[in-house]
N, C-alpha and C positions, 0 to 999 in steps of 0.2 A: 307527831301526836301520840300518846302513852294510851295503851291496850289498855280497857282495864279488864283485867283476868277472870274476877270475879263473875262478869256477863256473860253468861250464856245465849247468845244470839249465833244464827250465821254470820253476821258480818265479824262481829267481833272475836267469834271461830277462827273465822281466816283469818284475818289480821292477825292474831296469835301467832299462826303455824306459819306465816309470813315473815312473822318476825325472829322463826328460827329458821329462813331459810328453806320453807318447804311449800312448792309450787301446789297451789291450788283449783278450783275449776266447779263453776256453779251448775245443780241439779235442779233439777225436778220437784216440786215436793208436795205434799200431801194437800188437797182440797174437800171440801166436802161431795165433789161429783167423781173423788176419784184423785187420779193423780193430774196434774198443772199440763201434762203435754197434752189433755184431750183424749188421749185415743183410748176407745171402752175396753179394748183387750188388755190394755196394762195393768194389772191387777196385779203380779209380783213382783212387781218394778216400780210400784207408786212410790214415789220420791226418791229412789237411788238410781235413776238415769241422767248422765250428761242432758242438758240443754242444747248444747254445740256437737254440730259431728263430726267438727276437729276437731275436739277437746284436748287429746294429746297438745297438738300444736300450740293451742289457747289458753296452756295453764300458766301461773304468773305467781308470782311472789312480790311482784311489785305493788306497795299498799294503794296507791294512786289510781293502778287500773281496779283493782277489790272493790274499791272505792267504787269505780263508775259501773263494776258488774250489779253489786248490787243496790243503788240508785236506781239502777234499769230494772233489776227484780227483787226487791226488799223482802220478798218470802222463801228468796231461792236456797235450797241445802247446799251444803257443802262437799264437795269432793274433794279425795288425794288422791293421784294419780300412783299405784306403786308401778314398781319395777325401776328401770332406768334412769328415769324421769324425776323421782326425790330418792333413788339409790337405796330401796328398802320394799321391805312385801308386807304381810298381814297372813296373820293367823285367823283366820275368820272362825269363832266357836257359835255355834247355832244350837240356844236352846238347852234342854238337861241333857239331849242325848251327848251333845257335843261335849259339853263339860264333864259327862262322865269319860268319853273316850281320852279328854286332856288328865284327867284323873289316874287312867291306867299308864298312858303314855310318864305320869310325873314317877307314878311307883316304880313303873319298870326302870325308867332312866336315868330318875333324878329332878330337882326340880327347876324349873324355867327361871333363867335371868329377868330380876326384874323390867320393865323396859314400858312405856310407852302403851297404855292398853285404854281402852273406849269401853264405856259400856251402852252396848246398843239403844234401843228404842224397843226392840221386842226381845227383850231377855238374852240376849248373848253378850259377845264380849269378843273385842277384837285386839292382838296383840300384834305391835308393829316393831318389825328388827331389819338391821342392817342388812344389804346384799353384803355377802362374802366376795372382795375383788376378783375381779376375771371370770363370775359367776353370774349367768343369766336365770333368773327365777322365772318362769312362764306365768300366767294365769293363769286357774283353776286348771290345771296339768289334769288331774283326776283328783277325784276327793281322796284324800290322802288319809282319813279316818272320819269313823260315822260320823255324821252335821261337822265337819272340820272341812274347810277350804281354805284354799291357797291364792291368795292377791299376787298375782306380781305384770311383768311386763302385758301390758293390753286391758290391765287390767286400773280399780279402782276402789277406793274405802269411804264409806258415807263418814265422815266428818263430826267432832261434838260439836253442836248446836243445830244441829240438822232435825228436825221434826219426822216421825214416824208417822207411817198411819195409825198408829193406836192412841195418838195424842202426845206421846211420848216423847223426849227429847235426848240427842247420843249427849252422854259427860264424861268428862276422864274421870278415870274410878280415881278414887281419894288418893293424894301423894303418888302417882300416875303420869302426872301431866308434863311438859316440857321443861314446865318450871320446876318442878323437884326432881325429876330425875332423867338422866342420857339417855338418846336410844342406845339401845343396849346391840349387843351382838349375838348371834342367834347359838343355839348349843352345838357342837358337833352329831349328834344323834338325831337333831331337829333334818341338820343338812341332809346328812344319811339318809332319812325318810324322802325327803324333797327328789333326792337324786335316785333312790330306786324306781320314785312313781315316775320319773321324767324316764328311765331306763325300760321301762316295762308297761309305759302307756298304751301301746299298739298291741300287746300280746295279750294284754287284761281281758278277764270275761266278760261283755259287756250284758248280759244277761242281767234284769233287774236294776239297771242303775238307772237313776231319777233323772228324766230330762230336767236340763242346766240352760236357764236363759231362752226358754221357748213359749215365745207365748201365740200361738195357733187359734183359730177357731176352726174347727172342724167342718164341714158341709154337712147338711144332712142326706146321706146317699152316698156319699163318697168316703170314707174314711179313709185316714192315711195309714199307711204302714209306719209305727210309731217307731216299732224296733228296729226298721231297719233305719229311719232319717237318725234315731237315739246312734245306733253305732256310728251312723258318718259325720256325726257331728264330734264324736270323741275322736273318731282316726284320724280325722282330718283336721289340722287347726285352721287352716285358711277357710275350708268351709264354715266355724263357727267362729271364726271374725267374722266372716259378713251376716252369719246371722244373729252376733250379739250388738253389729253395728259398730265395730270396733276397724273397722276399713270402710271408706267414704267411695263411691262411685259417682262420676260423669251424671250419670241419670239415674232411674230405677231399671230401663232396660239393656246397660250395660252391666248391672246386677245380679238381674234373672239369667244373661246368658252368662257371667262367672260361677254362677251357682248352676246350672244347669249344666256347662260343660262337667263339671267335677260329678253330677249326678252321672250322667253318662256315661261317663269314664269309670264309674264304681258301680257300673250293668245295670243303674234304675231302667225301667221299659218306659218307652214314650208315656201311656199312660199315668205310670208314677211322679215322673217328672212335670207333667201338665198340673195335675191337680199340687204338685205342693207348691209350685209359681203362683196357682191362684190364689190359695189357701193364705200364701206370705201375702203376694199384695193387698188381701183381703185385710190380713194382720198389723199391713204396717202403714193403712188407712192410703197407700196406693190407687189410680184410677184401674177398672178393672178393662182388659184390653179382650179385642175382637178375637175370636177362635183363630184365625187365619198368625196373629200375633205368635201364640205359643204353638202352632206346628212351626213357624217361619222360624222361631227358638232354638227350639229343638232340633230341628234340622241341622242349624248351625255347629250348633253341641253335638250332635250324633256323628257330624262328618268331622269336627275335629278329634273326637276321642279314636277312630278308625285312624287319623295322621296318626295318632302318639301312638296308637299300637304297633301300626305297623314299621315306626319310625324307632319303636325300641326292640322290635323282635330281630337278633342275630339270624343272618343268612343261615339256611342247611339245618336249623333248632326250631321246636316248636314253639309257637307263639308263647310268650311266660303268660301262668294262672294268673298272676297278681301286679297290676298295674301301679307304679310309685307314682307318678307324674301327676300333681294335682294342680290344672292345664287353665289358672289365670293368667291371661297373657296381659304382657303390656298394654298400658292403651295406648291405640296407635296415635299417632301425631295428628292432629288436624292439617286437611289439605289445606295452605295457602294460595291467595290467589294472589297471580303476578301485578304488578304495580301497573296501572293501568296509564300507562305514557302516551297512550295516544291520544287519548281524550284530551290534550291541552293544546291550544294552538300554535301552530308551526312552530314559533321561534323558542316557546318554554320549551316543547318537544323535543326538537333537532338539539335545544341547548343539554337537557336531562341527558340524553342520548350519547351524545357526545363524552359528556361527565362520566357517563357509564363505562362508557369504551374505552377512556383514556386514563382510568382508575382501577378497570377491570373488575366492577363493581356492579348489583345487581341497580338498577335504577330505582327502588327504596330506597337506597342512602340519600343522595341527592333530592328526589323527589317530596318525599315526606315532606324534609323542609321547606322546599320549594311552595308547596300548596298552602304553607303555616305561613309563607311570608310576604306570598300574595295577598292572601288576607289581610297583614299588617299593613301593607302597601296602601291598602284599601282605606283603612282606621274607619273613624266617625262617620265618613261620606257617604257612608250607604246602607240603609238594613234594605230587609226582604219583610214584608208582611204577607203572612199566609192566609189570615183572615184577622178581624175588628180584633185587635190587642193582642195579638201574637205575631212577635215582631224578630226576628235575630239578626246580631250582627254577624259579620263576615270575621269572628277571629275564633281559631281553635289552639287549642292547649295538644300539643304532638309529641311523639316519642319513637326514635329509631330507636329498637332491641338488637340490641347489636354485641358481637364477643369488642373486648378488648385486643387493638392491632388488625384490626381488618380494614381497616381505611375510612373509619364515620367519622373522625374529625374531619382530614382535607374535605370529604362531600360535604360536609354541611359547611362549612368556608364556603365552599364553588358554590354552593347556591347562594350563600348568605352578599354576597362579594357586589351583588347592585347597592343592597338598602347601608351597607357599609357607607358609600360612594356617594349615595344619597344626603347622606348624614356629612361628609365633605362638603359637600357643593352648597350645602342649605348653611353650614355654618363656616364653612371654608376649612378652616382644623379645627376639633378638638382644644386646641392649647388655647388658640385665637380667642375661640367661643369663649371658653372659661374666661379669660383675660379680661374680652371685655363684660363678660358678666358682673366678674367681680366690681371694675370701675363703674358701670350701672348701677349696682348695688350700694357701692359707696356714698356716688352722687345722690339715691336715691333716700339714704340713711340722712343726708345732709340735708336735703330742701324738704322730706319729713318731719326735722329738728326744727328747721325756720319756719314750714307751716303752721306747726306745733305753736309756735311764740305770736304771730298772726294771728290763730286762732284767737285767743284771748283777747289780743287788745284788738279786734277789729269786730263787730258785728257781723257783717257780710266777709268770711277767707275767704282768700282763695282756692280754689276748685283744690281736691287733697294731690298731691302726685302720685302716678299710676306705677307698681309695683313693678320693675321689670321680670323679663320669661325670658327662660331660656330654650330655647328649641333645641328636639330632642327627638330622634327616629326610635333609635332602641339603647337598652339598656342591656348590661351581660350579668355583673354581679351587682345585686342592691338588695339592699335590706327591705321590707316592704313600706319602712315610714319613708327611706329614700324615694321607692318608686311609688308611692300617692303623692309626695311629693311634686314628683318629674311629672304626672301626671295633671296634676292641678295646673301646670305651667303650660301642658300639650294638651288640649283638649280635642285635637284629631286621634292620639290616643298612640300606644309604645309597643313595642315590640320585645319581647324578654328570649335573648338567646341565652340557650345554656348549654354547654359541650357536655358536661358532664349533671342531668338529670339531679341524679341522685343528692350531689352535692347542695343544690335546690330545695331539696324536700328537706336534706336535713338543718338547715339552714332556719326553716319554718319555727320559729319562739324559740330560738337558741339564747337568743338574751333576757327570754323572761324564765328562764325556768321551765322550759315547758308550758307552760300553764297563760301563753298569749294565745290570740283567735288570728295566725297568721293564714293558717290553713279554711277556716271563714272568709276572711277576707278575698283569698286568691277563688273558692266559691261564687263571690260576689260579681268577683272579677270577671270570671267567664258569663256570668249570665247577662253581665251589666248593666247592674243593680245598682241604684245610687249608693257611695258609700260614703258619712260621718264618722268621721273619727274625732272623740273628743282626747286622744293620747297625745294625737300629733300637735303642736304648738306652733302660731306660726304668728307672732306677735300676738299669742294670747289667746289669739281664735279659733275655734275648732275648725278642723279641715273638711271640705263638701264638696264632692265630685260629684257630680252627675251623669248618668250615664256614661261609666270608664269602659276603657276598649284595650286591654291586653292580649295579646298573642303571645304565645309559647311555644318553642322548642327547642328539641335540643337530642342527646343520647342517652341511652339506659344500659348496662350490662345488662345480660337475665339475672345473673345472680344476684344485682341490686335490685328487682322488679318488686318485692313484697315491699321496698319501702317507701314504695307510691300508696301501702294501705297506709291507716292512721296506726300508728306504733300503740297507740292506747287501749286500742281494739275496737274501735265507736267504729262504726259503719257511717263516715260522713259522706260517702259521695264521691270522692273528690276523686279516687281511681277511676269512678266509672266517667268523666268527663276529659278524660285521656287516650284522643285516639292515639294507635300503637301499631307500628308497622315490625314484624317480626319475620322477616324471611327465610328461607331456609339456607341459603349460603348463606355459611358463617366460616369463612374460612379465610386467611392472609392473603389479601388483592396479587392475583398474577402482575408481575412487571409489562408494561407497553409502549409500545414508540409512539402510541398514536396519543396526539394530544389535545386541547381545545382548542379549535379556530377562532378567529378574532371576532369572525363576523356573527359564530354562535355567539361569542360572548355578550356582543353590541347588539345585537339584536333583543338577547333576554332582559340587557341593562334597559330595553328602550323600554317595556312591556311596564317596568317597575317605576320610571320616569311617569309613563303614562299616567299608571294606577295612584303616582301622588300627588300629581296635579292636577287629580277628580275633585271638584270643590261640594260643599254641602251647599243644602240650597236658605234663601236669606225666607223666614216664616215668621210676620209680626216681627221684625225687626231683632228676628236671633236668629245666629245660623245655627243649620237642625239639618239631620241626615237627610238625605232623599230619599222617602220610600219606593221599592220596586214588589209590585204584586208578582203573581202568575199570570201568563195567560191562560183563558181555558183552557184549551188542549194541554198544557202544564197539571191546571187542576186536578184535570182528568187522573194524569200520569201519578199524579202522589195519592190522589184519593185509592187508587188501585196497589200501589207500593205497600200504603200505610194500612190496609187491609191483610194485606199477606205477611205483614212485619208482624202485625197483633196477632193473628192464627198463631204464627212462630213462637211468639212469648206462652199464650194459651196451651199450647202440647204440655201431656204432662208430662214429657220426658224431657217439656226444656230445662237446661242446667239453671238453678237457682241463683249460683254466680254470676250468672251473664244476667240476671232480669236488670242491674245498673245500670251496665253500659247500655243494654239494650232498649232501655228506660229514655235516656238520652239521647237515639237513634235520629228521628225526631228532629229534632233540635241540630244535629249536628248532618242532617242530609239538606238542612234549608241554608245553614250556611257554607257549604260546601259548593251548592247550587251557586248562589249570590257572588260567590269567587270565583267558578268558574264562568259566569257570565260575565262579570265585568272584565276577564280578561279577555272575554271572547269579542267586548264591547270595543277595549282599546287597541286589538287586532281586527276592529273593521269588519267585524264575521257577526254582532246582534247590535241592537240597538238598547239605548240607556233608557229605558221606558220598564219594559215588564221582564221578567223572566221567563223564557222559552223553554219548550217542553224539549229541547235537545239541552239546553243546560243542564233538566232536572234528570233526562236521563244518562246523562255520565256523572252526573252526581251520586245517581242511584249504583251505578257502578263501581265508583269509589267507596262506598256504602257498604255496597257485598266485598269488595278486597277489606276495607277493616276490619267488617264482622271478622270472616275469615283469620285473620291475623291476632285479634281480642284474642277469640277460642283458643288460640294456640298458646300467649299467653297468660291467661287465667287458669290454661290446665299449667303450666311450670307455676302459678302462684300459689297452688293446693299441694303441689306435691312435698311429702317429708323429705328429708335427707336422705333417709335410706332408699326413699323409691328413685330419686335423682341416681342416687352412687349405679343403683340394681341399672337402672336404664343405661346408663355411661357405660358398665361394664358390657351389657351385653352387645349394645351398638360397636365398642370396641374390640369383641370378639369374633362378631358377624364380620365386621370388616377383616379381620384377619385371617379368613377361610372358616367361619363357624367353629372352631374347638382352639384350645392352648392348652398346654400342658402345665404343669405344676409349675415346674422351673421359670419356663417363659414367664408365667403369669409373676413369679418372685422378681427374677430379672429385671422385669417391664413395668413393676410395680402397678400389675391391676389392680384395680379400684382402692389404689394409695397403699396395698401389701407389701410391705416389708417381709415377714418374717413365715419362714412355712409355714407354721402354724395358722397364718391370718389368710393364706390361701388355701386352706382346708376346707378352714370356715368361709371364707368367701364361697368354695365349690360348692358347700351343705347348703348353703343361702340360696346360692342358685337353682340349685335343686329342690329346692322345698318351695321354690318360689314356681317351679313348672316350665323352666326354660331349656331343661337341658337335663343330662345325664353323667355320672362320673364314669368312665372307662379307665382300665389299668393296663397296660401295654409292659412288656416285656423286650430288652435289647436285645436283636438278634444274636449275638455274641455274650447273650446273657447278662445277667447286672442285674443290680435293683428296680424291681418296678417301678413304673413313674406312673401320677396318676393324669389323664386328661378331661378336660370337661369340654363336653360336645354338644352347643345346641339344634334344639330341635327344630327352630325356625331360622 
């Protein structure tokens, strides 16, 4: 579809800049109560703040997603992201002072290459030029001349069509725009400036410069020391990422102590540190936390800045005046919890166990599946009702996060290897099945033709002929009009294995263009939801399943894990209805002699025999699941769980990511429960009547291992690339006694360095990041120094 240029809108804004190629990202924008995000302290920020607080991650050129951003917000401004990200910065001129100092700047120098320039909403004027190759421009480095700022990496440029608070709208100034002319490339005398302010940004006087990106309310009684947070917001970049929100945190209270250690480490006194935590939380509409909260902080931060000191000060030298290490530490891993094997009875158990031992494998590989395909075992035959219309079946959508080469195909085989066998026996082969399908079909195409001609010349036909089915356990690769298909034919309901996850997802509207509802549908699927399809054709007639019962699983890289969100960026759901087993070994299976026994094997085959010759029960003359309630003492146990679970969601430091999965909890502990009960039914250990409060409670424990496991994976779903490589390398340094020297690190190719140069820069990285130190060591025997980087943890 053709922009038209002329418009001046957001939408048709981006679209433009999309249509040359330059990643976009929707703001904030001007209301009559203020600015759109609500919060009454933003007042110099009304409508040039991100929406999203990945925004970096979230910008797009793709017209399709534009499309669906602003659908979802029709008044939102427009953002460009500079720096990296579309490969260019901004000249920001604020106002006459600004334009006078571009004034002197033009006399002294010369005058500015045409290029790309906006004219604001309040009188300025912003000119946008290329990075110079191999050149990283910062944001706002320091104002580089009176009202003159500097866009670049972290940084971002309100947009033409973007609404001001003055009423006003950004336009490209006349013959400006992308359409009449290149961006341009920046002066040589331009960079020169660029490069002395980034040279001499720490040494500057910070005396009198205008807080940048702070927006505070003060308490009455307490005032802050303005000059002193003003200087550690300039020396510090990390410290004013986090407070321009330019770096995302876990919670609010992994925030306050990243900020708090850095206060500590630059001699703020408890006091100071206390009131500016409150002051932000107060600022960034945060819940405001108990006293005991910010000692509990600062303690934390007081005894880490004492490591770094002490951990940089040289033996036999006094402690150094001036501390470099600006001490945000990684975030640590989430604990997982181990795959809870015992909870199944004996024969799943001994069989899991077994798999384990004779793969050398953590019992999550096997397992995960295991639990997915009981469920499938199960299909139609059984829900749980927890009360009047709250009802689930026994199937879950699963995923081993697993590296690639560690052994999760053979496990998921070894568990898979009953319902396989199942699917023999029920149809003898595959080949067979088909064969006589076809001939069914045949026959059945034949005496529908002679019906057909019956019909007509007889008042009263004969009864129509009845459609043949194919029986059908599981499916591995099918399209989804295949499996409602397969479905329509199995109304016990199918099993979808998939070795490879990913391959799955991206399979999801690949033949429509993107733009089918296959990811809807598989929605549907898990809740089991009736589903109409009027696409599918089945002699003309739209397709209607009733109550469908899919199970899932299969394996995921982590590196493929973000492609479980919606690629479009639409928040559907559909990750957070994916439990996810993520363990920590990830490492190539030990070799072992020890193998699987026969009698584990026959015994786990029997468990799944069991589970498919559970019939539903016949109600008004249809068969219909069997409901199974709780028992009381069950009741009891969820009513108490499901209490504890919503505090957890309520905390305001729970992570916002998780409120999905955790949304779902719920739903996926009742059928959890339901399959561990009826296995426990066809091993002779409960009865087919109600659900026992020992089913619900190792349900409830399988519950706490995914949470666990989620967490682990939704923090690798947030993370950029750079924080992936920074974590890889340091984990790969730790292991190799805490430091490497230059060479090694070239050698060994850390973190993908080739060239000395790119291990320089990797050591500045890491040091500016707060992990460590560069040390220079000299050869006994003399030579050229070599540099080492040495972490601190």
């Amino acid at each position: 579809m053709a922009v038209n240029i002329s418009e001046t809108t957001p939408l048709a804004e981006a679209l433009r800049l999309a249509s040359h190629g330059i990643k976009v990202i929707h703001l904030h924008w001007p209301t009559d109560q203020g600015c759109s995000c609500g919060r009454p302290e933003c007042q110099k920020s009304i409508g040039k703040h991100p929406i999203a607080s990945d925004w970096v991650k979230k910008s797009t050129d793709n017209p399709k997603i534009i499309r669906q951003l602003w659908a979802k917000n029709p008044h939102a401004n427009v953002g460009v992201p500079m720096g990296k990200v579309n490969g260019m910065f901004a000249l920001d001129i604020d106002g006459q002072e600004g334009m006078q100092t571009l004034q002197e700047w033009i006399a002294e120098h010369g005058i500015l290459p045409a290029t790309w320039q906006v004219q604001t909403g309040g009188g300025g004027m912003q000119l946008w030029y290329k990075i110079p190759e191999g050149m990283s421009i910062p944001n706002s480095v320091k104002k580089i001349g009176m009202n003159i700022d500097i866009r670049g990496d972290g940084g971002q440029s309100v947009a033409p069509g973007s609404l001001h608070k003055s009423g006003r709208r950004y336009r490209w100034a006349p013959g400006r725009s992308p359409e009449d002319i290149p961006l341009a490339d920046p002066p040589g005398w331009l960079i020169e400036k660029i490069r002395e302010v980034i040279r001499t940004r720490e040494k500057a006087d910070l005396d009198g410069i205008k807080l940048d990106g702070i927006n505070i309310e003060l308490k009455p009684g307490k005032p802050l020391d303005l000059k002193k947070l003003e200087q550690l917001i300039h020396s510090s970049p990390k410290f004013k990422d986090i407070i321009e929100e330019n770096r995302a945190f876990p919670s609010p209270s992994e925030r306050d102590l990243a900020m708090a250690n850095i206060c500590a480490i630059n001699g703020w006194t408890d006091q100071e540190i206390a009131d500016f935590l409150l002051e932000h939380r107060m600022a960034s509409g945060d819940d405001l936390k108990h006293p005991l909260y910010y000692q509990l902080t600062i303690g934390k931060a007081r005894k880490w800045a004492e490591e770094q000191k002490t951990k940089q000060e040289p033996k036999g030298q006094e402690q150094p005046t001036e501390i470099e290490v600006e001490p945000i530490p990684l975030p640590e891993k989430p604990k997982v919890e181990p795959f809870p094997v015992d909870l199944f009875p004996d024969p799943v158990r001994q069989f899991l166990t077994e798999v384990s031992q004779s793969m050398g494998l953590p019992p999550d590989y096997p397992g995960i599946h295991a639990l997915t395909l009981l469920g499938g075992a199960i299909g139609n035959t059984r829900v749980i009702e927890l009360k009047p219309g709250y009802r689930q079946q026994p199937n879950l959508y699963t995923a081993l996060v697993a590296d690639t080469g560690t052994g999760k195909s053979p496990a998921l085989e070894a568990a898979f290897e009953p319902i396989l066998q199942i699917q023999k026996e029920h149809a003898r082969t595959y080949a067979n099945l088909m064969e006589e399908y076809e001939m069914a079909m045949r026959r059945y195409h034949a005496e529908m033709a002679e019906w057909k001609k019956q019909k007509k010349k007889d008042e009263k036909p004969p009864e129509e002929p009845e459609q043949p089915q194919m029986e059908e356990v599981y499916v591995t690769q099918a399209t989804l009009e295949a499996l409602l298909r397969a479905l329509k034919n199995n109304n016990r309901g199918l099993i979808l294995k998939v070795d490879e996850l990913s391959g799955w997802i991206r399979s999801m509207n690949q033949y429509k263009g993107g733009k089918g509802d296959d990811r809807e549908h598989y929605l549907s699927l898990w809740s089991g939801s009736d589903i109409k399809v009027n696409r599918v054709r089945d002699g003309g007639e739209p397709l209607f399943i009733p109550k469908p019962f899919v199970a899932v699983t299969g394996n995921i890289p982590p590196d493929i894990l973000p492609e479980l969100e919606d690629e479009n960026g639409n928040e559907d759901g559909f990750i957070h209805r994916v439990l996810l087993g993520y363990p920590d070994a990830q490492d190539p299976a030990e070799w072992t002699w020890t193998g699987i026994s026969p009698k584990a094997k026959e015994d786990y085959a029997q468990v799944f025999d069991r589970l498919y010759n559970l019939k539903p029960e016949m109600v008004n003359g249809e068969l219909k699941p069997k409901i199974l309630q709780l028992t009381n003492a069950a009741k009891q146990w969820w009513a108490e769980w499901y209490s504890i679970h919503i505090r957890e969601m309520k905390d305001p430091d729970f992570s916002r990511r998780l409120r999905g999965p955790w949304a779902k909890m719920p739903n996926q502990l009742a059928r959890i429960a339901l399959i561990l009960h009826m296995v426990r039914v066809v091993c002779g250990e409960a009865e087919d009547g109600e659900v026992d409060e020992i089913s619900l409670n190792r349900a409830v424990q399988f519950i706490k291992y995914f949470k666990s496991h989620i967490r682990k994976a939704y923090q690798q779903l947030g993370k950029s690339h750079v924080d992936k490589r920074i974590e890889e390398v340091v984990e790969w340094i730790r292991r190799h006694g805490g430091q490497v020297t230059k060479r090694d690190a070239q050698r060994k190719r850390v973190g993908g360095c080739k060239k000395a140069s790119e291990v320089e820069a990797l050591f500045e990285e890491l040091k500016d990041h707060g992990y460590g130190r560069i040390e220079y060591t000299t050869p006994p025997n003399g030579g050229r120094r070599t540099a080492v980087f040495k972490l601190f943890i």
